[in-house]
N, C-alpha and C positions, 0 to 999 in steps of 0.2 A: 921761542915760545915764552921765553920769561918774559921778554918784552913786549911782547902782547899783553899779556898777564897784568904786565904794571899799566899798560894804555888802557883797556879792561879798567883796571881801578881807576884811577884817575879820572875817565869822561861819566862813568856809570857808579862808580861808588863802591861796589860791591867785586869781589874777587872772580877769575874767569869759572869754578868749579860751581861756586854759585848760579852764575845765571846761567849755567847750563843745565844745572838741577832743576829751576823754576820753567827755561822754557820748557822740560819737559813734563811736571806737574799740567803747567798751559795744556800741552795738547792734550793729555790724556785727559783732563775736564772737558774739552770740547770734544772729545771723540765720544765719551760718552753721553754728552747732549746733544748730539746729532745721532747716536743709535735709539735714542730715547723717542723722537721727535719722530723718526721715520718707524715707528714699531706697529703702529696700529693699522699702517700704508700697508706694510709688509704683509700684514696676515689678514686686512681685505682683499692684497692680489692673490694669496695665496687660495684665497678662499670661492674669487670669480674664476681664476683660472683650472681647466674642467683638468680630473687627475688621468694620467695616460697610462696610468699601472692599474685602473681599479677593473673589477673585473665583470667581463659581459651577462648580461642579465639572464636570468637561468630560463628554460619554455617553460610554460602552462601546461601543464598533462593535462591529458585528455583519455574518455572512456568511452569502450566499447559495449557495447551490447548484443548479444547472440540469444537468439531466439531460439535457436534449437541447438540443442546437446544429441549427437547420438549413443547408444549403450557403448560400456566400456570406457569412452573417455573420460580421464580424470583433472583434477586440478593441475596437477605436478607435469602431465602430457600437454595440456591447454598451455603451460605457461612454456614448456618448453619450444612447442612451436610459436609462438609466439616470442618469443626471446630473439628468434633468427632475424626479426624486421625491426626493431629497436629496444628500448631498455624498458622492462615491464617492472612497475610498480606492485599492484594489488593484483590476486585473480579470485573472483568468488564464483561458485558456479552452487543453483538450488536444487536440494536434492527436492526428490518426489514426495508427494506427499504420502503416498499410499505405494507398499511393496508388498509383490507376491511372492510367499513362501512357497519353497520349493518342498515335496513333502519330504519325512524323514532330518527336518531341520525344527532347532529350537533357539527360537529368539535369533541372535545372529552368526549363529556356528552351527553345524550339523551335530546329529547325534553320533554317525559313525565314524565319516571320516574328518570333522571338525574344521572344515574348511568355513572362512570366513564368511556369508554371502556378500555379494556385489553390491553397488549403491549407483541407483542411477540416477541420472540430473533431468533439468529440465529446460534449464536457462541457466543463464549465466553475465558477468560482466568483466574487465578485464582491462584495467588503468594502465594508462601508457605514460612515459614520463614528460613527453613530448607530442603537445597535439597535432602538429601536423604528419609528425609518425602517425598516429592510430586516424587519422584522416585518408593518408594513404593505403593503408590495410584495408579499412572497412571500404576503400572504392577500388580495391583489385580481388581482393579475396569473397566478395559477397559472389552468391553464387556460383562458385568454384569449388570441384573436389578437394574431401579434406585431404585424403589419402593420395599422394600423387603417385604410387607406385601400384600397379593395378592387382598385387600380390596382398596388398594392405585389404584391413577389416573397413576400412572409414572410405573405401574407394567408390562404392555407392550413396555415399550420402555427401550432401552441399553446404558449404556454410552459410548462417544467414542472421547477417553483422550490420549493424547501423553503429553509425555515431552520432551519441549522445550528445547535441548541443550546448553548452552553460549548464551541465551536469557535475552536480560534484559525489565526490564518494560521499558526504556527510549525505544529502540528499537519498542515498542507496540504505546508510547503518538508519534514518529515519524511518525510511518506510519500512522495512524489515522489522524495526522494534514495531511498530506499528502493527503489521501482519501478526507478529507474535503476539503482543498484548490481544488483538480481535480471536487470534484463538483458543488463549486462555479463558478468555471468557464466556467464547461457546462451548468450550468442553466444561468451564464450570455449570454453565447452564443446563446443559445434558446429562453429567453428573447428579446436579439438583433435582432435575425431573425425574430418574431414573429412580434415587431413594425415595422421592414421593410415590411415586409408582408402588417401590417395593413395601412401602411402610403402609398404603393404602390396600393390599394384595395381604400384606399380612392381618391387618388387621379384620379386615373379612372373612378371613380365615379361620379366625380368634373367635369371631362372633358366629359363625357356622357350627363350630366346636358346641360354644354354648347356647345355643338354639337345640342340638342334637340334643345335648344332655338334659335338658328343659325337659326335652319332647319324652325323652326314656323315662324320667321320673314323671308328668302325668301318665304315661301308660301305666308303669306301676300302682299309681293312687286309682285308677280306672276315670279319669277324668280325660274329656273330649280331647285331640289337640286340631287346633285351626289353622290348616294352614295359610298363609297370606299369597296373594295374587297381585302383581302389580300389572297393572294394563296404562300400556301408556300410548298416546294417541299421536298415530305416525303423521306425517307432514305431508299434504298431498302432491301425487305426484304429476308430471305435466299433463300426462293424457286424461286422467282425474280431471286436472282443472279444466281443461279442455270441454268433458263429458259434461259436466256440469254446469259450466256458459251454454250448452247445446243446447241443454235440460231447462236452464232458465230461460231462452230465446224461445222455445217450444211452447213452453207453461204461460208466457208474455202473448204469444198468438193467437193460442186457443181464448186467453180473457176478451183479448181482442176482440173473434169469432164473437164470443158470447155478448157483449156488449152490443155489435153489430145487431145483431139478431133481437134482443132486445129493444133495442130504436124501432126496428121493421117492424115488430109487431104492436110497438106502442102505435106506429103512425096508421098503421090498422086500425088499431081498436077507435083514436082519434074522429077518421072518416065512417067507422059505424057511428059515433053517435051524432055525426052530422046530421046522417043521414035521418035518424030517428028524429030528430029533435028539432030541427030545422027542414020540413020536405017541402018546401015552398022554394029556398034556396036552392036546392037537387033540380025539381020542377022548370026554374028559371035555367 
């Protein structure tokens, strides 16, 4: 080894520990310009080639719609049958608009025994996570018993389920606000009409009041009181108008007649004075 060492010196100048040191500076500069040079390669293949880990694209839910609720069912039972054919999202079901008290109840508890009253629906919709799930339901389960056990409450009634096409829930919270807002504003309207009503009713009232007391004090002073009459003139009705096209076609005839008759006796009086006043003419 030494004498390598001195051969080393001798052809190359420089000691064998030296260029052993430099050729390794060498590579390691070229190692790193060649990972430099391939880096942008690297993470365009990275980037065309498709990832085998990433994960499958989630379904599109899909919504049902049920036209008819029968009494008794509720959300919590809609969803749990519904639960058994795939993974249910949302369930809204409307109640009614208008419920009949039962009597001996106030508001929505009874007076005696305090039981809650019932709330019934009337429609309903019911989001599946997956639309060929609720594709499939809505075309097995439409018209089919709800109740399959013939002991059940729902054993005479059928479901009656369509799906909703490119229906979104947002499309369902729209019109709902919608329907609300329209009945707010009929009941304010009815509302409004009502205290016109009652503020028109009172004030009539008011003036009655003081009409009377008017009338008591001229009696006291022994002065006339007059009372007012209002005649107001009704709007005629079919047979009316009827009566009185008859009335005017009748009254139209007799002018007629009279007219007639008039001519007749002018063209009389005419031929007397022919006769008079020209008898040579007659004579011929």
């Amino acid at each position: 080894m030494p004498g390598m060492q001195a051969l080393h010196r001798r052809n190359f100048g420089i000691s064998w520990g030296e260029l052993v040191q430099r050729f390794a500076a060498t590579c390691d500069c070229l190692g790193l310009v060649l990972s430099i040079a391939n880096f942008p390669a690297n993470i365009q293949k990275d980037e065309t080639q498709p990832d085998a880990q990433a994960s499958p694209r989630a379904p599109l839910p899909g919504i049902l719609y049920f036209g008819f609720i029968p009494p008794g069912l509720r959300p919590g039972h809609t969803r749990k049958i519904m639960s058994t054919f795939g993974e249910v999202g949302r369930v809204f079901l409307q109640e009614a608009g208008e419920r009949r008290r039962r009597p001996g109840t106030q508001g929505s508890r009874g007076k005696k025994k305090g039981k809650r009253q019932r709330k019934s629906f009337t429609k309903g919709w019911v989001k599946f996570q997956n639309k060929a799930v609720a594709k499939r339901v809505a075309a097995s389960l439409h018209n089919s018993p709800i109740g399959t056990r013939k002991r059940s409450r729902f054993h005479d009634d059928l479901w009656n389920i369509k799906y909703l096409h490119r229906f979104k829930w947002t499309h369902l919270s729209e019109r709902l606000a919608y329907e609300k807002l329209v009945h707010r504003q009929r009941m304010r309207a009815e509302v409004s009409q009502a205290k016109r009503e009652t503020n028109f009713f009172l004030q009539n009232v008011e003036k009655s009041k003081g009409l009377e007391k008017l009338q008591e004090v001229k009696k006291k002073k022994g002065q006339e009181w007059e009372e007012k009459h209002w005649h107001f003139q009704q709007r005629a009705t079919e047979t009316e108008i009827q009566a009185s096209k008859a009335a005017g076609l009748r009254n139209k005839a007799q002018e007629l007649r009279k007219v007639a008759e008039h001519h007749r006796k002018s063209q009389s009086n005419v031929t007397l004075l022919a006769k008079i006043f020209n008898p040579s003419t007659e004579q011929k």
